[in-house]
C-alpha positions, 0 to 999 in steps of 0.5 A: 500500500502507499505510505501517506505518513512520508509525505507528512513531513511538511506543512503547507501555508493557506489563507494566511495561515499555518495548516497540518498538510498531512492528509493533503497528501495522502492516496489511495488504492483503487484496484489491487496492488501488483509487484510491477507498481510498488508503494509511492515514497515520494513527490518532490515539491511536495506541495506548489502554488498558483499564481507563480510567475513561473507557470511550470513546475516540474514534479519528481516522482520516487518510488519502485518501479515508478517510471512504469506508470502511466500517468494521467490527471484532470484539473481545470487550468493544469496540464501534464507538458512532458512526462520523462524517465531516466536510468533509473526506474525508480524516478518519473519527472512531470512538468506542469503547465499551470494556467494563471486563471487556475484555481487552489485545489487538490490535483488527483493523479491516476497513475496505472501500471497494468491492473493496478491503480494508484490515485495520488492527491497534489496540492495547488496552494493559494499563495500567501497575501504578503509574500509575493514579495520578499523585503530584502536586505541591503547597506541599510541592514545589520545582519546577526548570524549564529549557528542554531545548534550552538545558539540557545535549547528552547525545546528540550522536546527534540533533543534526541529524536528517534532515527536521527543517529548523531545525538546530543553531547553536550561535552562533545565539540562535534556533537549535537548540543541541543540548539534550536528553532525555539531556543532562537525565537525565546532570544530574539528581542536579545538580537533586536535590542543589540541592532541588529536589523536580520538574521542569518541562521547557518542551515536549520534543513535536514541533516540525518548523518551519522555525525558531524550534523551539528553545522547543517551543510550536508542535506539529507531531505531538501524539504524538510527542517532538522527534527532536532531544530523542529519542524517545518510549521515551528520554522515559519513561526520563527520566521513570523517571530523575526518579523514581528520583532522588526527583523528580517530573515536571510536563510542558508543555501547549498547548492554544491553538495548534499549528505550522502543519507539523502535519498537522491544519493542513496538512489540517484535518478542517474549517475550523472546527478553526482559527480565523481560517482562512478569513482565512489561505487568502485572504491572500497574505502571512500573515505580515504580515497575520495578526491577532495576539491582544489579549493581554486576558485581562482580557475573560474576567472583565471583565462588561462586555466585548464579545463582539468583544473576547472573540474577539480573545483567543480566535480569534486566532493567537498567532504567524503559524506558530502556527495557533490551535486552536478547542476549542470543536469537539468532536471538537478538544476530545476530541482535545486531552483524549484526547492528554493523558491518553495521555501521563499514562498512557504516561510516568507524568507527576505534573503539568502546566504549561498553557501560555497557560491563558486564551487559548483560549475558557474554557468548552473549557478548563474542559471539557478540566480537569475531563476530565484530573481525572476520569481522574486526580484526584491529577494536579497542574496548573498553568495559566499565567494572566499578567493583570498585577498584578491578583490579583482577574483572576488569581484568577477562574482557580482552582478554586471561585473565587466569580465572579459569573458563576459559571464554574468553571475546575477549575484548581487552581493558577495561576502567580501573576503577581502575586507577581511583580509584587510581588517584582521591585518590593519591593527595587528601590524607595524604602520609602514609603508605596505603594513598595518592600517594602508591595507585596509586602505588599498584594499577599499582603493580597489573598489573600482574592480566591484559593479557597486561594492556597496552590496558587499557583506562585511564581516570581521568573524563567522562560523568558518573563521577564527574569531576576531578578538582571538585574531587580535591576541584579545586586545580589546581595544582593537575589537572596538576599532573593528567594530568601529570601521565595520559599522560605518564602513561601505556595505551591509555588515555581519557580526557572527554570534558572540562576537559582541560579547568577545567571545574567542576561538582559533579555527583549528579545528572547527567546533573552536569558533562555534562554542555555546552561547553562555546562558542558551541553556537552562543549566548554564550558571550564568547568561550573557543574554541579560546585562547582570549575566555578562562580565565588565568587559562583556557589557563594554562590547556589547554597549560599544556595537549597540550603539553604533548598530543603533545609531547606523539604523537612522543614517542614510549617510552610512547606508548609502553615503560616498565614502572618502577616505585619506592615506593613512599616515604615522598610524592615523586613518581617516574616512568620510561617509558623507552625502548632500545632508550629512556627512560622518569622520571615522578618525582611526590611531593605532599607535600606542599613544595618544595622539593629536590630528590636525585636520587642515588635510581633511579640508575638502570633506569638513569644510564648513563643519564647525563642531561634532558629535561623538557617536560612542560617548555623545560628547561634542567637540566644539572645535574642529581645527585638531583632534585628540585621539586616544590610543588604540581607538577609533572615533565616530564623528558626527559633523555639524555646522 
């Protein structure tokens, strides 16, 4: 018989309400079964819409012997337009042509095999009032990332859920530790009173492994949200939460790989779906003899690479559970396409974070882009493009960057590796002629190479990276001045969970920088979420990125401003954010001194400005003809006439 229970792993969005779709997709049996027809397991998206700009979708069918039904169905405004097969008979792909005059309901498919008849129930929803269009995200937008595992346990529900092998340790640096969606929504006045305008969770999608699920990149069910985070009506409550709280929600997308539990792994429709297959059956110990990719994403750009090199990037697997997914099948990249533009659709999602943008063959991804922005063109995106420090390889990844080749990613922000580069440098070093603080200013000289670097995310840390104040060998002083630059500087800023309170970590290995965040859970003795819970230097952290997070929100000038900026000179750094209205100094001394600026150098940017206000201590300064800097610091100057 059918197994409807499969099909209720998610729920559906009607009449502006979250309703329990696990009858919708029920079926039936009509006639006695045959061996020839076996039980259904799955259609993939499990549920669509009317209404979509795009009026095709295109179904996945999975189940034994599947490709062996004859498939019919009735539905005013809907029509079968291609039925396909593949190697594999498990496996049957529709594409539906759905008219705009089609009404919601409930498609009934017949499918028969012989003298057995299956009838199979589809949902065609009403789409949500309100989310035809997503709010994006832009320079105007302070983005808080946190790792959900590692964040805040709400539930203690779904701490260990049956059939999900990796469970929780807590005492475990790679295990479970219980974070989750709840644990999330309980602290989201937390976010917006620091803020912070978004929030970017690394993937709360399934990730049914063995272990090492803790991160959440290794899909096992496109479709469905982690058990251990809960569930997929618990995820739009916490997207209707973020909204309610003045946040926006940017979630995280891989397109590149997926975990080898997945069914479309365990059983590929063919063996063209995953690259490098053909080398994984052979081998008798995968784990150690899988080909890791050339991390070059540099071959991309590069106009001399050689193809043998380009392959290394994209047809490689990112890890030996990690199987990599081939995009240029095209029945993979409308798979990939069709399952973003559900999730947008189904929880009202503003933005996206692409995971490992470059890694998977270019011309897919630039497809699967171009895709998500015709359905959704206010939709905000980043992709993760980490090429080093070069700003003219980071820079062939964003939209309407003039590349000789003419390859158009349709990306509109990337993360700005770089930046970061620069930022984890400026402070650190000895001011000379091509160290310390003139990196960060020849990096921001090469802006020109950017289509419009504004659009970049900026960020001092994340999950990937060894935290800043640990860069830094956890001089204070030099967080505060990152914090500084990062909050005034061009683009959209991003500050990784924890960085706000000063928490460390080197990367190596991983789970270093991903610790817990004191008071996420109900045993921890104290709770940096309240003032009382965080040490002195804690609050001092915390109050500094609040109140620039706080004052950026109502200053175009810092969101859309020009920046001007003067060549760093005896360990003084200046820029300007200014436009017709206003205008903002960022005045940075990383000597070991106090020292006093003369400012007839920055003639051209504050003339006719006669006093300032200090943004970090609300002191004014009644003169302007010299400044005096502390050392180590970084001054946020609002001019004023």
């Amino acid at each position: 018989m059918l197994l409807p229970s499969i099909f209720a792993r998610c729920s559906a969005v009607v009449a502006g309400s979250i309703t329990c779709f696990f009858l919708l997709l029920s079926a039936h049996l009509f006639a006695q079964s045959s061996p020839n027809l076996l039980p259904l397991e799955r259609v993939d998206p499990p549920f669509w819409w009317v209404g979509m700009k795009n009026s095709s979708v295109e179904l996945l069918w999975y189940g034994k012997d599947i490709a062996k039904a004859n498939v019919t169905m009735k539905y005013d405004g809907v029509k079968i337009l291609k039925r396909e097969t593949t190697a594999n008979p498990n496996y049957l792909f529709l594409t539906l042509e759905i008219s705009p005059k089609a009404k919601p309901g409930n498609v009934m498919f017949t499918l028969r095999n012989g003298a057995s008849v299956i009838a199979r129930s589809y949902s065609l929803l009403a789409r949500q009032k309100g989310l035809k269009e997503a709010q994006g995200f832009s320079s105007a937008d302070a983005v808080y990332m946190l790792m959900p595992d590692r964040f805040s346990n709400g539930d203690s529900t779904n701490d260990v859920v049956a059939g999900f092998p990796d469970q929780m340790h807590r005492d475990s640096l790679n295990a479970r530790h219980g974070g989750d969606l709840q644990g999330i929504i309980n602290h989201l006045d937390y976010i917006r009173d620091l803020g912070m305008t978004a929030v970017w969770c690394t993937p709360l999608t399934e990730n049914n492994m063995d272990k090492y699920s803790y991160h959440g990149y290794a899909f096992t069910d496109f479709y469905a949200v982690d058990k251990r985070f809960g569930t997929n009506d618990d995820y739009r409550r916490y997207v209707d939460s973020c909204h309610k709280h003045g946040l926006k929600v940017i979630q995280d997308i891989v397109l590149n790989h997926m975990g080898d539990k997945n069914y479309l792994a365990i059983d590929p429709p063919s063996s063209v779906w995953i690259n490098d297959l053909a080398a994984a059956k052979a081998s008798t110990n995968w784990r150690k003899e899988f080909r890791r990719p050339n991390y070059r994403s540099s071959t991309h750009s590069d106009p001399y690479a050689s193809d043998y090199d380009k392959r290394g990037l994209t047809e490689r697997w990112f890890d030996w559970m990690m199987p990599d997914v081939n995009g240029s099948e095209p029945h993979f990249a409308t798979y990939l396409i069709q399952n973003t533009l559900w999730w947008i659709e189904f929880a009202g999602l503003d933005g996206l974070r692409v995971d490992t943008y470059p890694y998977p063959a270019k011309e897919f991804t630039a497809k699967w882009t171009k895709a998500v922005f015709d359905e959704y063109p206010r939709l905000g995106m980043v992709g993760e493009v980490w090429i080093g420090e070069s700003v003219g390889m980071s820079a062939y990844w964003q939209a309407g960057a003039r590349n000789a080749d003419g390859f158009n990613s349709h990306l509109p922000s990337i993360t700005d590796f770089p930046l970061n580069s620069a930022l984890g440098s400026a402070f650190n070093e000895k001011e000379e002629w091509m160290g310390g603080m003139v990196k960060l200013y020849n990096t921001l000289a090469q802006d020109f190479l950017y289509a419009d670097a504004s659009k970049n995310v900026i960020f001092l840390d994340n999950h990937d990276l060894s935290r800043y104040l640990s860069v830094v060998h956890e001089d204070s002083r030099k967080l505060k001045m990152a914090l500084s630059v990062l909050m005034t500087m061009r683009g959209t800023p991003q500050i990784y969970y924890g960085t706000e309170i000063g928490m460390t970590g080197y990367k190596d290995p991983d789970p270093l920088v991903r610790k817990d965040f004191p008071g996420g859970w109900k045993e921890d003795t104290v709770s940096a979420f309240a003032p009382e819970g965080r040490t002195p230097k804690q609050n001092e952290f915390f109050t500094h990125l609040k109140t620039l997070a706080t004052w950026r929100k109502s200053k175009p000038v810092i969101h859309s401003g020009k920046l001007m900026q003067f060549v760093p000179n005896e360990g003084i750094y200046a820029y300007f954010r200014y436009n017709t209205n206003e205008t903002v100094m960022v005045v940075v001394n990383n000597n070991e001194s106090e020292s006093t600026v003369k400012t007839d150098r920055y003639t051209e940017r504050m003339q006719g400005f006669t006093k300032a206000h200090n943004v970090l201590t609300g002191e004014t300064l009644s003169s302007l003809g010299s400044i005096t800097i502390p050392a180590k610091t970084a001054l946020v100057l609002d001019l004023q006439k």
